[in-house]
N, C-alpha and C positions, 0 to 999 in steps of 0.2 A: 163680306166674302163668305162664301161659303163649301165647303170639301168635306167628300163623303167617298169612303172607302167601298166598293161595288165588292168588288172580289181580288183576294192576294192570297198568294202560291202558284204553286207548280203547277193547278191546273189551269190555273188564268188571273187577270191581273187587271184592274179596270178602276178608275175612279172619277169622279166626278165635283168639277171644278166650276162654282159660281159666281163672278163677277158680276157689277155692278150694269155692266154692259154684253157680255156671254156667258153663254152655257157652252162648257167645258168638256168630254171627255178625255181621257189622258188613258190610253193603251183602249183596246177592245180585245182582251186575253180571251173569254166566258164566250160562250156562245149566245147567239141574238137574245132568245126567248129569256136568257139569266140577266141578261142586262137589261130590258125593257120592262121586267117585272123589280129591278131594281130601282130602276128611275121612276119607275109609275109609284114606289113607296117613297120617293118625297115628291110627288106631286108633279113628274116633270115630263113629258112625251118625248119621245125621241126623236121627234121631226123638229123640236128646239133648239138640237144643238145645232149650235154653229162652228166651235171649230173642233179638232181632234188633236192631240198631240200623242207623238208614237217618243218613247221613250227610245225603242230600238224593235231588230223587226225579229225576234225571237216570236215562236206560237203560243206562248202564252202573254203576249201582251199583243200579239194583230192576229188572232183566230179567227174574232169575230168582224173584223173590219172591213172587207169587201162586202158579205152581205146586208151586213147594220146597211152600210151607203146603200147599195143598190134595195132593198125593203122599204128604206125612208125616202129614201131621190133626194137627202142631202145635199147641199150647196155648200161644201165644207173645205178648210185649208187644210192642207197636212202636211204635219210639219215632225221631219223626223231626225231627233236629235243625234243620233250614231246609231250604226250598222252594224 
């Protein structure tokens, strides 16, 4: 497994969760272009992820989540713990 912290604070919150079977991210706080240059620093494109997990829908953890999907045309579940 593997976990790697994108971005945490106030201004956005993103991280990135790898199983053996998914690529993971968990909130999309950071705006797209912060997070794709995140991912592309361990090697990952963003059309890999498969799923998304919203911790809750606060702007800094779902800023960037409508566009990420719509940019990538993601095939993705979303799954959102509390409101």
């Amino acid at each position: 497994m593997k976990v790697s912290v994108l971005a945490s604070g106030s201004e956005g919150n993103s991280t990135y969760l790898e199983t053996k079977n998914h690529k993971i991210l968990i909130d999309l706080g950071m705006n797209v272009k912060y997070i794709k240059e995140k991912l592309q620093e361990l090697d990952i494109l963003p059309e890999q992820i498969d799923l998304i997990l919203i911790t809750h829908v606060h702007k800094d953890h779902i800023g960037a989540l409508d566009k990420f999907i719509k940019k990538y045309q993601l095939d993705v579940q979303y799954v959102i713990v509390s409101e």
